[in-house]
C-alpha positions in Angstrom: 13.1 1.7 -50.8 12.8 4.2 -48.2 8.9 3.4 -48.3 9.3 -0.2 -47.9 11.6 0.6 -44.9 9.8 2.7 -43.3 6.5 0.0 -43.6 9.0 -2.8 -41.9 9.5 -0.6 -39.5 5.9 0.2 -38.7 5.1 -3.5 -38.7 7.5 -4.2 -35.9 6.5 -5.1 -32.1 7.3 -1.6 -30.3 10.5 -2.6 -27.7 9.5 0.8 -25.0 6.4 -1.1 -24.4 8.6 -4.0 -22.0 9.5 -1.3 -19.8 5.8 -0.9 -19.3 4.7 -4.1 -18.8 7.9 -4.3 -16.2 6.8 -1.3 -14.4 3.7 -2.6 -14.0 4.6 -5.9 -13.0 6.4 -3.9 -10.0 3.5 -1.4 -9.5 0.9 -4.3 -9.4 3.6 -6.0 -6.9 3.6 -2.9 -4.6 0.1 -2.1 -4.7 -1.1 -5.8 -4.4 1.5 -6.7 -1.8 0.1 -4.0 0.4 -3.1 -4.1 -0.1 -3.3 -7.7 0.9 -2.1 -7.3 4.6 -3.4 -4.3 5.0 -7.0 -5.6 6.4 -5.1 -7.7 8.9 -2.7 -4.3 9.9 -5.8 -2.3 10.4 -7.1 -5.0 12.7 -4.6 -6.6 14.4 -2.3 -3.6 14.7 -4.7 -0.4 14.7 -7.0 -2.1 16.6 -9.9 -1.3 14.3 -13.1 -4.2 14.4 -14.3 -5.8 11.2 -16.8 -3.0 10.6 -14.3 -0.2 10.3 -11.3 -1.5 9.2 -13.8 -2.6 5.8 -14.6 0.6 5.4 -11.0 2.0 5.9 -9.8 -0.6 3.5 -12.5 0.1 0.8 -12.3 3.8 1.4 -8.9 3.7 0.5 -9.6 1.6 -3.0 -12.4 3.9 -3.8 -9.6 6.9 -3.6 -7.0 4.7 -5.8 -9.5 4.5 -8.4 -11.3 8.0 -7.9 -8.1 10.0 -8.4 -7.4 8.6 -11.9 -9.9 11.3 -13.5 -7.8 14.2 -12.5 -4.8 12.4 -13.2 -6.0 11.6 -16.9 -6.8 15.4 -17.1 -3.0 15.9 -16.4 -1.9 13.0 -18.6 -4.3 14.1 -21.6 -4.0 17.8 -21.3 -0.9 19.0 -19.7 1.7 16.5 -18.2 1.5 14.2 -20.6 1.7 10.4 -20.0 5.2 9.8 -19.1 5.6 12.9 -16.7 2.3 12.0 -15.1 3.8 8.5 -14.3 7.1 9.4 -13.4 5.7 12.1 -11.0 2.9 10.9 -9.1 5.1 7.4 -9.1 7.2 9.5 -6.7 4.2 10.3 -4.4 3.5 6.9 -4.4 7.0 5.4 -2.8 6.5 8.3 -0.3 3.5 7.3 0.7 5.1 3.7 0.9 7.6 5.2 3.4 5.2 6.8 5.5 3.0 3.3 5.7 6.3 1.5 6.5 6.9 4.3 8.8 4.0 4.2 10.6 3.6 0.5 11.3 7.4 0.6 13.2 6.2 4.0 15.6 4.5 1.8 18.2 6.4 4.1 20.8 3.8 6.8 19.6 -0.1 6.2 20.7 -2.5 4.4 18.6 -3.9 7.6 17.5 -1.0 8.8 16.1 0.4 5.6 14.7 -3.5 5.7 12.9 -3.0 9.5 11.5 0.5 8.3 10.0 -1.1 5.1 8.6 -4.1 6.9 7.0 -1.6 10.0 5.6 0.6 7.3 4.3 -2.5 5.5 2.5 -3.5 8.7 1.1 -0.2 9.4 -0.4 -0.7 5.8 -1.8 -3.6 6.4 -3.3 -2.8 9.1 -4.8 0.2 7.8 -6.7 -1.3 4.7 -7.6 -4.1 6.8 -9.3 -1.8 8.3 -11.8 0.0 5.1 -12.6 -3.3 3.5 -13.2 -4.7 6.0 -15.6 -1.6 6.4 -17.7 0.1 3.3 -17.9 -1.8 1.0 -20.3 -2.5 4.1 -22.6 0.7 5.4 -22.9 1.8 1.6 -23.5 -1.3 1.9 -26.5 0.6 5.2 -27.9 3.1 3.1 -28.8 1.2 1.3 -31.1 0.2 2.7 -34.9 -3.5 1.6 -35.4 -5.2 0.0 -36.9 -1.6 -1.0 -38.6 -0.2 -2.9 -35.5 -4.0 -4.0 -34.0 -2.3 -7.5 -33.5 0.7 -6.3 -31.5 -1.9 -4.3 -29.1 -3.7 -7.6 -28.3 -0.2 -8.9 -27.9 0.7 -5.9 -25.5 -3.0 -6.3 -23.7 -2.0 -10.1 -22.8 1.5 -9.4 -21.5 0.3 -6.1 -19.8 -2.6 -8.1 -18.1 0.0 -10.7 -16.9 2.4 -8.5 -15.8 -0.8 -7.3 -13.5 -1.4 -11.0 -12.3 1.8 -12.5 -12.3 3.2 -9.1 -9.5 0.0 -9.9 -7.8 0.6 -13.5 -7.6 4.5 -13.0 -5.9 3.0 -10.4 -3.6 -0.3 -11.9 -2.0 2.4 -15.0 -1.3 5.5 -13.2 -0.4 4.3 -10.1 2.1 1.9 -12.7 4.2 5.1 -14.9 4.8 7.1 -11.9 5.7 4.5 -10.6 8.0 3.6 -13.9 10.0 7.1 -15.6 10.0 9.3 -12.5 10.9 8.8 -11.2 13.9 10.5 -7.7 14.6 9.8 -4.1 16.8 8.5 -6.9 20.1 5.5 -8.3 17.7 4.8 -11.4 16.5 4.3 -10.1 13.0 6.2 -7.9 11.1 4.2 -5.3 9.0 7.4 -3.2 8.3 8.7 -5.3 6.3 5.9 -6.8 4.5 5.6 -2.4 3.6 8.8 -2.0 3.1 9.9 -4.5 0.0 7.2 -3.0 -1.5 8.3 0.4 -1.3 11.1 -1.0 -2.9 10.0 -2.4 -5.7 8.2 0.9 -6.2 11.0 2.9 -6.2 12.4 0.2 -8.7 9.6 0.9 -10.9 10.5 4.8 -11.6 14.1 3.7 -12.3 12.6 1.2 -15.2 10.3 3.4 -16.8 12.6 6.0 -16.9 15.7 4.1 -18.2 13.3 3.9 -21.8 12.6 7.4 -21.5 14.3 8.0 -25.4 12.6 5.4 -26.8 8.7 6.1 -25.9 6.4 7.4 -28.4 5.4 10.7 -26.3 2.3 12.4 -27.9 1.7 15.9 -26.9 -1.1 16.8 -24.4 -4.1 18.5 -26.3 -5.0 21.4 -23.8 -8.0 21.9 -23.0 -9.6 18.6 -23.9 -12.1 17.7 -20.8 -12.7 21.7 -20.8 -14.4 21.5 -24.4 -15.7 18.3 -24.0 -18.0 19.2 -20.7 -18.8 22.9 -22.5 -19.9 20.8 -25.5 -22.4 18.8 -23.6 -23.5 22.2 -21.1 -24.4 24.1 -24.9 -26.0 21.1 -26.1 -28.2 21.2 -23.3 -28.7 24.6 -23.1 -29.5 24.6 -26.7 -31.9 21.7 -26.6 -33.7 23.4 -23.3 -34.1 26.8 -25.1 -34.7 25.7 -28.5 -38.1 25.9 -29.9 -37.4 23.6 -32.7 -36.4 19.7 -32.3 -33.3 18.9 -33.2 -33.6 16.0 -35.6 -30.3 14.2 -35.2 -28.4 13.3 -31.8 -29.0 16.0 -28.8 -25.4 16.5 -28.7 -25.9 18.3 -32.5 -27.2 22.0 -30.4 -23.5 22.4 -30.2 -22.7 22.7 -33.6 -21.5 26.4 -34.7 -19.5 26.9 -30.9 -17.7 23.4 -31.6 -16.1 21.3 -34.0 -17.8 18.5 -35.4 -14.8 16.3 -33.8 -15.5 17.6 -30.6 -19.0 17.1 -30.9 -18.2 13.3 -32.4 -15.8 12.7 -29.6 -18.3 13.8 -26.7 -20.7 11.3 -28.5 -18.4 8.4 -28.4 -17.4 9.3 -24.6 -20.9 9.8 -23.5 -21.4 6.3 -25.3 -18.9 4.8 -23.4 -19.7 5.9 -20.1 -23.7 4.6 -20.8 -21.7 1.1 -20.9 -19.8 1.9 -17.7 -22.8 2.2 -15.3 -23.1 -1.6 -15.5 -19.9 -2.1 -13.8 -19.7 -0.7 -10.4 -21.3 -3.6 -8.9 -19.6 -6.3 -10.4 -16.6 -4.3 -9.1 -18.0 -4.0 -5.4 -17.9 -8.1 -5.4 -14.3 -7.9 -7.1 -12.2 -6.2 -4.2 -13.9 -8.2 -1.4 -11.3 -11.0 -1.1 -8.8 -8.6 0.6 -11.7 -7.5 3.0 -14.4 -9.6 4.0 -13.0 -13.1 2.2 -10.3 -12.2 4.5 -11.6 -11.5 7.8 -13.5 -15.1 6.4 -9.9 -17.0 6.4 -9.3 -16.0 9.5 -11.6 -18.3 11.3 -10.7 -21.5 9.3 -7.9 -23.7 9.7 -4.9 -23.3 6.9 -2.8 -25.7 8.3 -1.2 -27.9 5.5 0.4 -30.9 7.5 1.7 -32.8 4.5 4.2 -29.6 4.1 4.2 -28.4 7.3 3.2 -25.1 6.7 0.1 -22.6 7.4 -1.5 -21.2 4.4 -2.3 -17.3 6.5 -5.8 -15.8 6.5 -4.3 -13.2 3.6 -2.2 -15.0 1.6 -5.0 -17.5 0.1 -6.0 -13.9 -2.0 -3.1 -15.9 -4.2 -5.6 -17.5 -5.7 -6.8 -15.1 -7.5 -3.5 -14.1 -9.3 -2.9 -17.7 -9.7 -6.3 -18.7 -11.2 -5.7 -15.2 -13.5 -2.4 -16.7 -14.6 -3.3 -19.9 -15.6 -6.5 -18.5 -17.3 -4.6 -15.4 -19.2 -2.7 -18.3 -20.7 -5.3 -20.3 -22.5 -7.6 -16.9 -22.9 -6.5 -16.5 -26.8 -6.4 -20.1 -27.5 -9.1 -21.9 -26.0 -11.0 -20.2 -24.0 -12.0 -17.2 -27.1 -12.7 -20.0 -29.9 -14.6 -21.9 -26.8 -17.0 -18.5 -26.2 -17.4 -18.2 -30.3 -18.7 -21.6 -30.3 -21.3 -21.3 -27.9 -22.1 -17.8 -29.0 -20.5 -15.5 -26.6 -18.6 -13.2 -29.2 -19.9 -10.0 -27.7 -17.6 -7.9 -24.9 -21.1 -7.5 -23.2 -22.1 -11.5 -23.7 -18.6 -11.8 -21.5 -19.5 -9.7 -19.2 -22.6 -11.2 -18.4 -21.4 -14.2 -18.3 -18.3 -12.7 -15.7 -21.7 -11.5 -13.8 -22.8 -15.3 -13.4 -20.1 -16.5 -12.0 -19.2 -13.8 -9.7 -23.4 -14.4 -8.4 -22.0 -18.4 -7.5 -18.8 -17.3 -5.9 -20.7 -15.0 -3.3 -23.5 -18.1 -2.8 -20.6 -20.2 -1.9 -19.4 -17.2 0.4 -22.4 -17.2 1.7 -22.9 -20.9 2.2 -19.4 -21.4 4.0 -20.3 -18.5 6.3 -22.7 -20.5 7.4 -21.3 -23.6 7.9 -18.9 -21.5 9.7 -21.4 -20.1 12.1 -23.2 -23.3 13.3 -26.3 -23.4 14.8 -27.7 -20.6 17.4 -30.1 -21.0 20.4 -33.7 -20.5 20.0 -35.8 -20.2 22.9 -39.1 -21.8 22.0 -42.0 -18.7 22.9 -43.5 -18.7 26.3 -40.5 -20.4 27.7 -37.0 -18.9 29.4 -34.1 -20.6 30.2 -31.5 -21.1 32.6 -28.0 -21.6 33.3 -26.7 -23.1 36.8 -22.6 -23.1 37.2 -21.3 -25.3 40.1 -17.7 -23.2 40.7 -17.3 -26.4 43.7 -15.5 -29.5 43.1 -18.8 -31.7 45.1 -22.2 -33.0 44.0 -25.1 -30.2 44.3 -28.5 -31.0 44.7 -31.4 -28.9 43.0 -34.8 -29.2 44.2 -37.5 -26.7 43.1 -41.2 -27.0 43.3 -41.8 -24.2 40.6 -39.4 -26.4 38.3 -41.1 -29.7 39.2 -37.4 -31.0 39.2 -34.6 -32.5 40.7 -31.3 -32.4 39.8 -27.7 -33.3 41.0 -25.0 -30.9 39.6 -21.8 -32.6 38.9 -18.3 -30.9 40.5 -17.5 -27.9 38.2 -20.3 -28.8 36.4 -23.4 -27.1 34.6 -26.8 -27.4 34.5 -29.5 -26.0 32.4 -33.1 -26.4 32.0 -36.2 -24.4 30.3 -39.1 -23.4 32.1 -43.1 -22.1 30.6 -42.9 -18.5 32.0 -46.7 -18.2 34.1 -46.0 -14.6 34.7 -46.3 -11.6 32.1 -44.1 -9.3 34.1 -41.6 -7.7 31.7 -39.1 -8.2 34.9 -39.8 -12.0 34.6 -40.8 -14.7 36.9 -38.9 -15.3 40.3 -38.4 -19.4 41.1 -37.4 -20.6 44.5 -35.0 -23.5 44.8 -33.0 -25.0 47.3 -29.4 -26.1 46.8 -28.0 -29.0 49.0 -24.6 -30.1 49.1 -23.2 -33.6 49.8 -20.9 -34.0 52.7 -17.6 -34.0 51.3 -18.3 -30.3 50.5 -15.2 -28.4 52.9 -17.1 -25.4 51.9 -20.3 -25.6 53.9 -20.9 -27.7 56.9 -22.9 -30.8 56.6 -26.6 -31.1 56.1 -26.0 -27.4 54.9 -29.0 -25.6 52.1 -29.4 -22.9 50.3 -32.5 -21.4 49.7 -32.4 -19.0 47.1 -34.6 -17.6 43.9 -34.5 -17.2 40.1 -35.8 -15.2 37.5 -37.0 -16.5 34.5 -37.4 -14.4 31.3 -39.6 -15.6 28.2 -37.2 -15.6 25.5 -34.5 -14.8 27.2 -31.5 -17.3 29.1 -30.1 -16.3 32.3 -27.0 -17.6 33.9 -26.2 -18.2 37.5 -22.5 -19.1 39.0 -22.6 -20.8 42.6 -19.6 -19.8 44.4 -17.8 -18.5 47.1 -18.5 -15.1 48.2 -15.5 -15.3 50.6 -14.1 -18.1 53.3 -16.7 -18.5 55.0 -20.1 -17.4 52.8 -21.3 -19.0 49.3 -23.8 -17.6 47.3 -25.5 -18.1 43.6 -24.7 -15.0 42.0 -26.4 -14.1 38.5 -24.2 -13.3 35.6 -24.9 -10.2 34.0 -28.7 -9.2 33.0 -29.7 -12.1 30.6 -26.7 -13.9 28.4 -26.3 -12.7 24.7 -27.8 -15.0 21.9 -26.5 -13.4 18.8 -23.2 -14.8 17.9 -21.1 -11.9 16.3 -21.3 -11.0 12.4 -18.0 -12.2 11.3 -17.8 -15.3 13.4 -15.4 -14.7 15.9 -15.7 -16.9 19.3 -16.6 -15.3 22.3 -15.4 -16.0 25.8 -16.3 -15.0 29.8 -14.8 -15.6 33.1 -16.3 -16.8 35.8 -14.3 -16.4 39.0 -14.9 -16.5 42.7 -14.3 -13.6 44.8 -11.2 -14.5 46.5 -9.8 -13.8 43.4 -8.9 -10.3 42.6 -8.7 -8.6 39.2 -5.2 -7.4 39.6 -4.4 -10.8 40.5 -2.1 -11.9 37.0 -4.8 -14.2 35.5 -3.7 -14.4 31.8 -4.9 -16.7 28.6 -1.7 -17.2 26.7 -1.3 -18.4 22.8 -0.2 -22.4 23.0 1.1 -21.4 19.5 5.0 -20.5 19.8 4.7 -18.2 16.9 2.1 -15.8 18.8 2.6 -13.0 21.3 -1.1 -13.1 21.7 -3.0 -12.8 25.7 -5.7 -11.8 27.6 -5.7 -10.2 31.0 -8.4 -11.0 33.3 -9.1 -7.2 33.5 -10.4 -7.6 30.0 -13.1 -9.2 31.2 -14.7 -7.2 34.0 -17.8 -7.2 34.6 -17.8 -10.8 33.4 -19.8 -10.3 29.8 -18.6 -12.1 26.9 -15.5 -10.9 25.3 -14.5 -11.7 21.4 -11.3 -13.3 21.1 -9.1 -15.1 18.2 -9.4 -17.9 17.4 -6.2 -20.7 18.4 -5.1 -22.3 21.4 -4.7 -20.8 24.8 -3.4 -21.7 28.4 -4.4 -20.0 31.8 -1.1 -18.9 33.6 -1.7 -17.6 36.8 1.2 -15.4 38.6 3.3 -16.7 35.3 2.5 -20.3 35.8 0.6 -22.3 34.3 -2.3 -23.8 35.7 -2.7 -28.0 34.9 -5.5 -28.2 32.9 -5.8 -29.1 29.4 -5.0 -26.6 26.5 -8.4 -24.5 25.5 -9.2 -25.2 21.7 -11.4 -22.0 20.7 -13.0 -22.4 17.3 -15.1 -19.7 15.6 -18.7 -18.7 16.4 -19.2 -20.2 19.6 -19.7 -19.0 23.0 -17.2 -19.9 26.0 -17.8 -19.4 29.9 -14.3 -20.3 31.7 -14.8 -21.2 35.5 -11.6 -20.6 37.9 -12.3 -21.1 41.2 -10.3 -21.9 44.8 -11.6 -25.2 46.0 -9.1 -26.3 49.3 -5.5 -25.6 47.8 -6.1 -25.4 44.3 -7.6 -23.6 41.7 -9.8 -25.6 39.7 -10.6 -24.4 35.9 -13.1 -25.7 33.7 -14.6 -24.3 30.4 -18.0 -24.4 28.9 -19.2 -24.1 25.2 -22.5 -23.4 23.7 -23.7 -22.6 20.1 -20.4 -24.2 18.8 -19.5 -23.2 15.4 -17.1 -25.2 12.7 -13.5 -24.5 12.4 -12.5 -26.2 8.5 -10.3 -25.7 6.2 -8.9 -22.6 4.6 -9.3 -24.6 0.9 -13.0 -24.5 1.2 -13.0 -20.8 -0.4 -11.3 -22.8 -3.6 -14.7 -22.7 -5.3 -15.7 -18.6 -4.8 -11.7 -18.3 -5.9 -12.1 -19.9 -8.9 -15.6 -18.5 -9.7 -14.4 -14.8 -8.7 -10.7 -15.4 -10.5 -12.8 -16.6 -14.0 -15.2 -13.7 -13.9 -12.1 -11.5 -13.0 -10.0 -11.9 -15.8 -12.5 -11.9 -18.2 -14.0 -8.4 -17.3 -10.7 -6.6 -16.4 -9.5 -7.8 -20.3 -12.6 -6.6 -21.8 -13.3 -3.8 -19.9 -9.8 -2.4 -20.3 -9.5 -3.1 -24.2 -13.0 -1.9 -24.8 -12.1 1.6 -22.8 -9.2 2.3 -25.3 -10.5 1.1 -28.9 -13.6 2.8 -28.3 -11.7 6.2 -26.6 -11.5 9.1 -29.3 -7.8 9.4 -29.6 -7.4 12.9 -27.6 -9.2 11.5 -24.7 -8.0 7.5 -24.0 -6.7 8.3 -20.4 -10.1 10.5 -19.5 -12.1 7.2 -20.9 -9.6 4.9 -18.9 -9.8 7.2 -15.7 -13.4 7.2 -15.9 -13.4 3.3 -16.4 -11.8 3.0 -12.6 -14.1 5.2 -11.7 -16.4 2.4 -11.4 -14.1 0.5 -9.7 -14.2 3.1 -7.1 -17.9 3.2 -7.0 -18.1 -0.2 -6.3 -16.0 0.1 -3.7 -18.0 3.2 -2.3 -21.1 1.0 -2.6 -19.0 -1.5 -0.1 -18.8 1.2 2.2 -22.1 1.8 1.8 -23.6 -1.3 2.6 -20.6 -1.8 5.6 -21.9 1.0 7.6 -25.3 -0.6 7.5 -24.0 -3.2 9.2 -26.0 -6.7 8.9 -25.9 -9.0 12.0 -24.4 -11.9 10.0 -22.1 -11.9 7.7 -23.6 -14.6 5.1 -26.6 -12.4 4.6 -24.3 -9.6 3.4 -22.7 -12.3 1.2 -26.3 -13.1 -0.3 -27.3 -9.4 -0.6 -24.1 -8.5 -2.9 -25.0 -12.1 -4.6 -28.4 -10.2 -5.0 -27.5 -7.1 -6.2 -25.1 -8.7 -9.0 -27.6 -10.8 -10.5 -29.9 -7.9 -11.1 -26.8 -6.4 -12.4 -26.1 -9.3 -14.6 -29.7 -9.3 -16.3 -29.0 -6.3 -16.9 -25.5 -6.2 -18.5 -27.7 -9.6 -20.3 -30.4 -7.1 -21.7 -27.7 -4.3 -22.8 -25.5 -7.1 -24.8 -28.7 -8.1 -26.7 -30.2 -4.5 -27.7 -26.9 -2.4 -27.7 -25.0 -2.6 -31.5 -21.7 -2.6 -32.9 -19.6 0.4 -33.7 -16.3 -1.4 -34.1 -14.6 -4.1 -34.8 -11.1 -5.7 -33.9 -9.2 -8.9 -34.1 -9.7 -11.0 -31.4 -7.4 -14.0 -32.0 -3.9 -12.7 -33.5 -2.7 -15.8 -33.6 -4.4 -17.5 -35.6 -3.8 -17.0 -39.5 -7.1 -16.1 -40.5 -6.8 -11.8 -39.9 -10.3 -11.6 -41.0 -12.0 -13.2 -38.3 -13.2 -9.9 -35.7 -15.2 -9.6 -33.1 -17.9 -7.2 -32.0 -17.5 -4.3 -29.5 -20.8 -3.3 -28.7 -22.2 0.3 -28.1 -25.2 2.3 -27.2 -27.3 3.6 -30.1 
């Protein structure tokens, strides 16, 4: 009887593991809710350019997932699981507090708002690591295998949506709180998109210790990673040394100094990790949605005027969760038996496949970077071209022999035309042309020219701004040494001023956001020296001395160049803007496809990766094997770094080099699932009736 009862018991669904999968759902809440704003805090609020707040964003992933491995060396061999958690999910809600700290001190300087902010990430990262590593194995502990195999794939699905579902509410919720609150004089509020997830941290601890007495707790084997790396250092030692071969596996030297269990676990680990160096690329593509998908968003247009609402740059990451979601939910039931039938049974076949699809959603990256981007000048070779701005509000005539042209320039107005360069000079070729003005110019008197030159540059496109030097003396003054071609990598617009000189740069010359939910402006000092200047992209009006002047609102779209004109003509100020190279501004749904491919490939690999870590981990070592499974994670994000600091002039071809890179990955991961074998097998599909039917996990010989 007491057999019987104690089998009924075994066969049971373990109730401690729902205080996991709820501490996880408030974990992957905090960590995801942060994480998503956090490229737009680092730009918007620290001031950091797309460059560097990428590779403060992806340095700060790569430490989340790098600190798992000495975290699983607590967990494994001295914490434990559950103190490891409870502990280091302390760290964490500090480092929350510092974050949510930092982004209210803007009575400090930038710099020190920036050491808080990066302190307070640390902190993060560190206490997100030792969640990580411990939570889905100390849920597995739970679990008597291979009695209760079913009830882990049960506990795999609802700890996977427990992940997507807290990412789902948080990439929606903490965008909304930032952009629609606005507190501390901003027109965002970063506090409080940190600060409710600080509390739903701190509500995490409270939930995983409430089931504190009814958690399997296995006790830490000491000295585990210790005697696994001295078994692989005599092993080689032996094997160098050796005059005789060893026959069998390499790892075999260490027999006599180690167990054969030790030796068989450093086998299966060492096995496992040949599988893992497939991964970190795939992951490099994975995290790029908060970064560079994001600074993406911000150029296109997420209004939604059927609802009357603004999907923000950051909160269409929601996708991903939301695509996870709905995918999790049909995973066992159709979208398993729907692999089986074409012939992808194999946890390597699935991740090749995962590979494919994450090579289309970076195409389509790539494609609507693009689109984005537009068109750019090209200067055919052996010609130069040239800019004329008419700052007057009267018809100028341009004769020039050396041009073989004549032109009449419009009132605020611009001409341009390109010339053959005759002269190999590096300094370019000087033009002489005479300027004529008709007679209802006040600003000259009548019959009045202006003989003046030009210098033409082969390849190059040179701007000139005719206007008023003061009352009584006009000039054509050139802007600058030659004007800039390249639009900038991530799209943004660029703008310059043009202004005469009875103007003044302390005069109060301001661009102000049309857009009542922005603080956002631009003094005229920002643009001394009257280069090009990147700005956001919106609506703006010029105020002048805190009015506005009358001209019509300023529409800047991405990737295109503006030159503004103010100048004095009689008694008012007459403002007029320019455009060249104009990009596209559409809409924020067009990164739907890369979404959906990325969100497919996502779930797929995270759920085989994560399950293939712990069935094939020998039982002493499952968080090592899950630490060093984010360890790839944070390679891939190091590799992001890596390829950030490089720095490619457009955006798109960074797009198409990660595209690259992942399809040699995926041929790859294609050639391991066909020559690597089995070791194990599992159920796949608990739910159906037939227990026999298994599936694969393959291994390296």
């Amino acid at each position: 009887m007491d057999l019987m009862s104690d089998q009924k018991e075994k066969s049971k669904y373990p109730k401690s593991t729902w205080f996991l999968v709820i501490n996880e759902f408030c974990e992957r809440f905090t960590f995801f809710g942060l994480k998503t704003v956090l490229i737009l805090y680092l730009t918007k609020i620290l001031k950091l350019d797309g460059d560097q707040s990428t590779i403060i964003y992806h340095s700060f992933i790569f430490l989340s997932y790098f600190v798992p491995l000495p975290c699983a060396i607590l967990g494994d061999s001295y914490w434990g699981k559950f103190k490891t958690i409870v502990y280091l999910s302390a760290i964490y809600v500090l480092g929350c507090i510092v974050l949510t700290g930092a982004s209210i001190a803007n009575m400090f300087s930038l710099d020190v708002q920036k050491i808080f902010a990066f302190f307070g990430l640390f902190l993060i990262s560190m206490g997100t690591g030792g969640v990580k590593t411990c939570n889905f194995a100390f849920g597995g502990d739970q679990f008597q295998l291979p009695q209760q195999e079913k009830y882990l794939q049960y506990f795999t699905t609802k700890f996977a949506l427990a992940v997507y579902i807290g990412s789902l509410f948080s990439t929606f919720l903490m965008p909304e709180l930032r952009h629609s609150i606005h507190c501390f004089g901003r027109d965002s509020c970063f506090p409080l998109a940190f600060g409710v997830p600080a509390i739903m941290m701190f509500i995490a601890i409270v939930i995983i210790i409430a089931g504190k007495n009814m958690y399997v707790k296995k006790k830490p084997e000491n000295k585990v990673l210790i005697r696994t790396f001295g078994c692989i250092f005599c092993a080689l030692q032996a094997k160098i040394t050796s005059t005789v071969p060893c026959k069998t596996h390499w790892l075999d030297n260490a027999k006599g100094k180690y167990t054969e269990s030790e030796i068989s676990d450093t086998k299966s680990v060492l096995k496992v990790i040949c599988v893992f160096m497939a991964y970190p690329v795939f992951w490099s593509l994975y995290e790029q949605p908060s970064s560079r998908w994001t600074l993406q968003a911000m150029l296109m247009n997420g209004r939604v005027d059927f609802l009357d609402w603004t999907i923000k740059p950051d909160q269409i990451q929601m996708l991903i969760p939301l695509f996870g979601v709905i995918i999790l939910m049909i995973f066992d039931d159709v979208l398993c038996p729907m692999f089986a039938a074409i012939g992808i049974r194999k946890p390597l076949q699935k991740l090749t496949l995962c590979g494919v699809l994450a090579v289309i959603a970076f195409v389509f990256a790539a494609l609507l970077q693009f689109k984005i981007v537009g068109n750019t000048t090209e200067i055919p070779a052996g010609q130069g071209r040239l800019n004329i701005y008419n700052g007057f509000d009267c018809n100028v005539f341009l004769k020039s022999n050396s041009l073989q042209l004549q032109h009449q320039i419009g009132p605020l107005e611009m001409f341009n035309v390109s010339h053959v360069v005759v002269s190999q000079n590096v300094s370019g070729e000087v033009i002489g042309i005479t300027l004529g003005f008709e007679s209802k110019c006040n600003v000259v008197s009548d019959n009045y020219e202006l003989n003046t030159s030009l210098t033409i540059i082969e390849g190059k496109e040179i701007s000139y701004h005719l206007t008023r030097l003061h009352s009584n003396k006009i000039a054509l003054n050139r802007i600058g040494i030659h004007d800039s071609l390249i639009k900038e990598k991530f799209g943004n617009p660029n703008l310059r001023i043009l202004i005469d000189n009875t103007f003044d740069f302390d005069d109060d010359i301001t661009l102000n956001s049309a857009e009542h939910t922005s603080f956002t402006l631009y003094s005229l000092d920002r643009f001394r020296g009257m280069d090009f200047n990147t700005i956001k992209v919106g609506k703006y009006n010029v105020f002048y001395n805190g009015k506005m002047l009358p001209t019509s609102t300023m529409d800047i779209i991405p990737a295109t160049f503006y030159t503004l004109t103010l100048q004095r003509n009689d008694n008012k100020t007459d403002v007029r803007i320019f455009t060249k190279d104009e990009g596209n501004y559409i809409h924020i749904l067009w990164q739907l496809p890369q979404y959906l491919c990325m969100s497919i490939a996502d779930v797929i690999f995270a759920i085989t990766v994560i399950k293939f870590a712990f069935t094939e981990a020998p039982k002493s070592m499952k968080s090592l094997v899950a630490a060093i499974n984010f360890l790839t994670l944070a390679l891939g994000n190091l590799l992001v770094v890596i390829i950030s600091t490089i720095s490619f002039k457009n955006q798109a071809n960074e797009f198409l080099l990660y595209s690259g890179l992942m399809l040699a990955d995926t041929l790859l991961l294609g050639y391991f699932s066909v020559v690597y074998r089995s070791k194990n097998t599992y159920i796949t599909n608990p739910i159906t009736p037939n227990e026999n039917k298994t599936e694969e996990t393959t291994v390296v010989n």
